[in-house]
C-alpha positions as CSV (number, residue, x, y, z in Angstrom):
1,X,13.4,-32.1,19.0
2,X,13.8,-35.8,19.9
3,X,13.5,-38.4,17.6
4,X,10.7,-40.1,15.6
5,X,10.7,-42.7,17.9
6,X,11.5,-40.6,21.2
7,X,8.6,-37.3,20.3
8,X,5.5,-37.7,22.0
9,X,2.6,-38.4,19.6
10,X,-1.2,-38.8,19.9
11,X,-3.2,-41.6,19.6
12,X,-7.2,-42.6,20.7
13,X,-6.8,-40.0,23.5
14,X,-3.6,-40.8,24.8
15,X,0.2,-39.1,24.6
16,X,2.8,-41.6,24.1
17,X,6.6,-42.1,23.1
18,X,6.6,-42.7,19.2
19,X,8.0,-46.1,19.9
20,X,5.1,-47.2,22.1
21,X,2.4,-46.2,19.7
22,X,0.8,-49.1,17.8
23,X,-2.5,-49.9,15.9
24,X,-4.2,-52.7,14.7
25,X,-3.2,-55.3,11.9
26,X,-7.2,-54.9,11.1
27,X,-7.2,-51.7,11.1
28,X,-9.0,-50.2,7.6
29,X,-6.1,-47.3,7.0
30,X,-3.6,-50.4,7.0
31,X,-5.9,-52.7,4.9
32,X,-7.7,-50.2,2.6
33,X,-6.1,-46.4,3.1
34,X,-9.5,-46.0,4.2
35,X,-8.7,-42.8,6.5
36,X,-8.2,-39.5,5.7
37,X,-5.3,-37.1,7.0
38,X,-4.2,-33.4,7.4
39,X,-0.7,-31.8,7.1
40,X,-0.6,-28.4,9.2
41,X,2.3,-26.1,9.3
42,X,3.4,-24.6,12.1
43,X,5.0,-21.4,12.7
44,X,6.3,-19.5,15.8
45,X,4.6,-22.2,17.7
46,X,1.1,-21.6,16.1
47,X,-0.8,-23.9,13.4
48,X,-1.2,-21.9,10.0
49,X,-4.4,-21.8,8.9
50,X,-6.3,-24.0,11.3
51,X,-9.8,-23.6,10.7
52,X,-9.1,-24.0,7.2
53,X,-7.8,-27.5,7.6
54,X,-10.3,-28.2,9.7
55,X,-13.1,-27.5,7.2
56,X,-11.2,-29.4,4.7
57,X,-10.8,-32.5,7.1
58,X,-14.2,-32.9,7.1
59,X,-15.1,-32.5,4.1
60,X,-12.8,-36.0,3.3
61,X,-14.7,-37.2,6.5
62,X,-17.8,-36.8,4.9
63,X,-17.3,-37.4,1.5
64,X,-16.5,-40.5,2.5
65,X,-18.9,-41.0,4.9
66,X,-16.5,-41.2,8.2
67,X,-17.7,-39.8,11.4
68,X,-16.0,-36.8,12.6
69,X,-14.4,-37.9,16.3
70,X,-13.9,-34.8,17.6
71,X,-14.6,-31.2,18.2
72,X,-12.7,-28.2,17.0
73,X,-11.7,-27.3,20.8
74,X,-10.3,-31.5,21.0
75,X,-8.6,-31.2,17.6
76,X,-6.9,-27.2,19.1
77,X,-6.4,-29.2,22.2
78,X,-4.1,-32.1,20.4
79,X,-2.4,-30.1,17.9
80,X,-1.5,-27.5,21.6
81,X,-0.2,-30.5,23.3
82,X,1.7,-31.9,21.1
83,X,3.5,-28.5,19.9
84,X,4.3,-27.7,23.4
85,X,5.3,-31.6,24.1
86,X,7.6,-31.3,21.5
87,X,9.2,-28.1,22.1
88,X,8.2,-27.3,18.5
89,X,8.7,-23.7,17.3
90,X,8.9,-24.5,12.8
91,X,7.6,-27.5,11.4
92,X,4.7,-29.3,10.7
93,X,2.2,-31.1,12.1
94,X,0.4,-34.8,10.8
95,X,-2.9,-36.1,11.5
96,X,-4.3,-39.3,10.5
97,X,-8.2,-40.6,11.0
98,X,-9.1,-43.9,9.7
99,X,-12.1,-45.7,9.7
100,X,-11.4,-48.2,12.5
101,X,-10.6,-51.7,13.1
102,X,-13.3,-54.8,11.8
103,X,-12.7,-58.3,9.9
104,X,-11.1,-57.4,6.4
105,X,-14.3,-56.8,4.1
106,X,-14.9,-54.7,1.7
107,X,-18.1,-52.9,3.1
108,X,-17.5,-51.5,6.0
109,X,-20.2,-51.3,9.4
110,X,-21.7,-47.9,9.5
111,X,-20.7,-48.1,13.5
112,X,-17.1,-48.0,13.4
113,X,-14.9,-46.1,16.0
114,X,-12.2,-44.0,14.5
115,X,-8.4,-44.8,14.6
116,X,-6.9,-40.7,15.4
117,X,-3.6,-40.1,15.6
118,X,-1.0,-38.0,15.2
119,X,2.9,-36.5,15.1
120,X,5.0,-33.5,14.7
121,X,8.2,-33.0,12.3
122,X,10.9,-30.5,12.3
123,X,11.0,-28.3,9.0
124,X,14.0,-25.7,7.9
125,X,13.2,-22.4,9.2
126,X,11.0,-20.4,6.8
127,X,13.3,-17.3,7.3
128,X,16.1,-18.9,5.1
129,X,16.6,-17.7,1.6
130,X,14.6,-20.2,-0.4
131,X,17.5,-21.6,-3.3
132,X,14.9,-22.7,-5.6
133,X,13.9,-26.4,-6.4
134,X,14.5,-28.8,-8.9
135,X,11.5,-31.3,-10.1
136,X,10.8,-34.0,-12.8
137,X,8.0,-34.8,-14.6
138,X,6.0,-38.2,-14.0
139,X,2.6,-39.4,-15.1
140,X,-0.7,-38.9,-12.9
141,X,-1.3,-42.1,-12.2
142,X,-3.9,-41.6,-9.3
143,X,-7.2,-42.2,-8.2
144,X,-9.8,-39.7,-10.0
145,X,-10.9,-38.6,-6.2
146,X,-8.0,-36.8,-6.1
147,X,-10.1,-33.5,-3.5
148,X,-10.5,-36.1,-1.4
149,X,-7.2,-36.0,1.4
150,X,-7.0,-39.9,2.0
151,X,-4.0,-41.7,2.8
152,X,-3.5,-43.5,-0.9
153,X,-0.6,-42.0,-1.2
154,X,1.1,-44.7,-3.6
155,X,0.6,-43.2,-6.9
156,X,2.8,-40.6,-5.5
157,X,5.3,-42.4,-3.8
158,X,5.9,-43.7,-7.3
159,X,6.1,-40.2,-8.8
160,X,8.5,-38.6,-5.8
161,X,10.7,-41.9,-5.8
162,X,10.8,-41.6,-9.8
163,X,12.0,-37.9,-8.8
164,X,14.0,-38.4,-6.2
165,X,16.2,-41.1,-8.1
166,X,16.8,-38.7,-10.9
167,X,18.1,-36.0,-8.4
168,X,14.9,-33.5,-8.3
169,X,13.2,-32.2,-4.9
170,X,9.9,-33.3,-6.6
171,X,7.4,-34.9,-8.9
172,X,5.0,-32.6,-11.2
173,X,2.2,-34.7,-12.1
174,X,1.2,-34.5,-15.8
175,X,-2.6,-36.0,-16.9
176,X,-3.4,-38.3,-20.0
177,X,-3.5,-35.3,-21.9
178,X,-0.3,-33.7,-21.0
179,X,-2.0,-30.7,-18.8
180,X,-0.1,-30.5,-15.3
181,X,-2.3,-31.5,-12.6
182,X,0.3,-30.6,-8.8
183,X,3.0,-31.7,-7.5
184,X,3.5,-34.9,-5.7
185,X,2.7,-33.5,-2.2
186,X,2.3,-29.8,-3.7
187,X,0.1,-27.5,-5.6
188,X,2.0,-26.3,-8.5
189,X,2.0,-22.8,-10.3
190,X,3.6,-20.9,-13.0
191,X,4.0,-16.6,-13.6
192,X,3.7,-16.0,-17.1
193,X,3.9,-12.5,-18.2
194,X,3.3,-11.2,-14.9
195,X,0.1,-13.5,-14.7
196,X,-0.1,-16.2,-11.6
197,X,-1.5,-19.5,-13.7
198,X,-3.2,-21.8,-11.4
199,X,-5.1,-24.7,-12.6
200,X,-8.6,-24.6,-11.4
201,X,-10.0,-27.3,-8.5
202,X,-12.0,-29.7,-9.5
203,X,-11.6,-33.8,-8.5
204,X,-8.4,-34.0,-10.5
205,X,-6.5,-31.8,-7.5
206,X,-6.2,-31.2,-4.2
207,X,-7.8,-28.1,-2.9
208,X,-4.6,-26.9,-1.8
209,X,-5.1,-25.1,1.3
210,X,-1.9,-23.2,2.0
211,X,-2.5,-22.5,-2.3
212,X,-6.0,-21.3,-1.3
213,X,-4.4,-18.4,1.2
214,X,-1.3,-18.3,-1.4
215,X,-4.2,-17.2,-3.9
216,X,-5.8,-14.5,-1.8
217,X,-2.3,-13.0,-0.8
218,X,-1.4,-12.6,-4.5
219,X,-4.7,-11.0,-5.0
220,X,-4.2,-8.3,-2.4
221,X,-0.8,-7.6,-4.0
222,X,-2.3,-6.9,-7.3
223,X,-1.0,-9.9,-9.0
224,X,-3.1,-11.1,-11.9
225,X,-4.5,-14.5,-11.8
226,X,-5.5,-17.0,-14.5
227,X,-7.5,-20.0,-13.4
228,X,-6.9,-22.1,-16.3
229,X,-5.1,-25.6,-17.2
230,X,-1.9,-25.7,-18.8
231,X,0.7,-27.8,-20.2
232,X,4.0,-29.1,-19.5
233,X,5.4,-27.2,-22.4
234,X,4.1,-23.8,-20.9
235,X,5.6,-24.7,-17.4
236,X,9.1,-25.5,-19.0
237,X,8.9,-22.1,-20.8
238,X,7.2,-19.9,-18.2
239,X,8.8,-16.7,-16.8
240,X,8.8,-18.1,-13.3
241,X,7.6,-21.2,-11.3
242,X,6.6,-21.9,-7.8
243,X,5.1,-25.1,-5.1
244,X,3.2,-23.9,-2.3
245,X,2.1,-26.5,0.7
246,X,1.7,-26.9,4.3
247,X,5.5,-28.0,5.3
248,X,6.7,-25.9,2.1
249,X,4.6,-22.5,2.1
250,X,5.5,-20.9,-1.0
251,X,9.2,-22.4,-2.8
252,X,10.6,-21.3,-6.0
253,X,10.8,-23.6,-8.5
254,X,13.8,-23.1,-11.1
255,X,14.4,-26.7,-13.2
256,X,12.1,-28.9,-14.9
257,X,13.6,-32.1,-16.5
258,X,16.7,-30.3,-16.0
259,X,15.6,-27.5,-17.8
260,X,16.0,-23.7,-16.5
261,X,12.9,-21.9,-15.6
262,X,13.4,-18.4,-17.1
263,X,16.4,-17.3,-15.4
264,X,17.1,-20.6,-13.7
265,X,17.0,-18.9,-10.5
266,X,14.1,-17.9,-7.8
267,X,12.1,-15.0,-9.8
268,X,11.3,-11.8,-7.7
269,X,6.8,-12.3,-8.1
270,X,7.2,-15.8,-6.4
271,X,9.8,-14.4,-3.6
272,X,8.1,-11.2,-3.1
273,X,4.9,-13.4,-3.1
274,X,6.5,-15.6,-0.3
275,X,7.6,-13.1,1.8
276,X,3.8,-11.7,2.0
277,X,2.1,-14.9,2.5
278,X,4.2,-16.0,5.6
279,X,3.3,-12.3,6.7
280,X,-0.1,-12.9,5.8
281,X,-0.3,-16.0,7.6
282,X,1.6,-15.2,11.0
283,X,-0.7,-11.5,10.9
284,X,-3.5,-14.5,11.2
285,X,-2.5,-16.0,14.6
């Protein structure tokens, strides 16, 4: 696939060379993060779960009381084009929706006309023996909306830089109370005695939607699930631990602060567990 600069993209209704694609100074997702965003996966040249992310994008639209711009045919329509544009056959696919462009203030005008657009990525193909990832614990220093899939994405560009430095694929997000809340840009999970722990949604998560199919696939397997918080201390001593998200589907997890999980290698629930869901998901198309 070409370059960042070179793909085509989308933007306000038109298909344009990366380069060539601008917005405003004024707009609110540059001033504010007022805007709201979806990650999609894409596998054999097919969106994973789309009518789940659409439900979920507007649910952020509404919540914070953004008008939806489009239909589900315009949204299929975009994400179509830009797939075949882009000769895209793995990977994952952005979209962005902000509130518009006005004077800087505050309050916004309940008239606004949405800022859309949006870009494709390459990914590593699914079918390649996950090796297991490495992450490093930071503090949750977010906004308490966390359901809510806006762009503020600065408390965990802190946490994944922090992790990043100190040689780890990712950030796991620990609360004032030392209960894991997710991953940087992931839902987080850990198998203890052949039980799937998952902390529950509420407003301190993301409702994970690649988790949310994750969840259902485990439970058609017969794996036990326990919809609970827990802490730091159980994930470094768990049998097993595992991400799921849209570019990631479901990864292994085997080091924590440089410490092993269980055997320090990918555990056979959470690769027999990925190997149904990407089944799952592709049965889905």
């Amino acid at each position: 696939m070409a370059s960042y600069l070179e793909q085509t993209v989308y933007l306000n209704g038109a298909y344009l060379k990366g380069r060539d694609a601008k917005i405003s100074i004024f707009d609110r997702g540059v001033l504010f993060a007022d805007s709201v965003y979806e990650g999609l996966g894409v596998l054999d040249g097919q969106v994973v779960d789309l009518w789940n992310h659409l439900a979920r994008l507007r649910r952020s639209l509404s919540q914070l009381n953004m008008p939806d711009p489009h239909t589900d045919e315009a949204y299929v329509a975009i994400f179509n084009r830009l797939i075949a544009a882009n000769d895209m056959d793995e990977g994952f696919l952005y979209l962005q929706i902000t509130r518009g462009v006005a004077d800087r203030n505050y309050v916004y005008a309940q008239d606004m006309t949405p800022t859309v657009f949006a870009f494709v990525q390459v990914n590593p193909d699914p079918a390649a023996p996950p090796t297991g990832r490495s992450m490093r614990s930071h503090p949750d220093l977010r906004w308490k909306r966390r359901d809510i899939k806006t762009s503020n994405l600065l408390g965990q560009v802190m946490a994944k830089t922090a992790a990043d430095q100190a040689g780890a694929y990712e950030a796991l997000m620990i609360d004032d109370d030392g209960h894991v809340t997710e991953g940087g840009a992931t839902s987080f999970f850990i198998v203890r005695d052949r039980v799937v722990v998952a902390r529950p949604v509420d407003n301190s998560i993301l409702h994970g939607i690649t988790r949310q199919t994750m969840l259902r696939v485990a439970e058609e397997m017969g794996y036990d699930i326990a919809q609970r918080r827990f802490t730091l201390d159980e994930a470094l001593s768990a049998d097993e631990a595992f991400l799921t998200g849209a570019s990631s589907y479901v990864e292994p997890v085997t080091e924590i602060d440089g410490q092993p999980i269980g055997s320090g290698a990918p555990g056979a629930y959470t690769l027999s567990l990925r190997a149904r869901y990407l089944d799952a998901v592709r049965a889905g198309f």
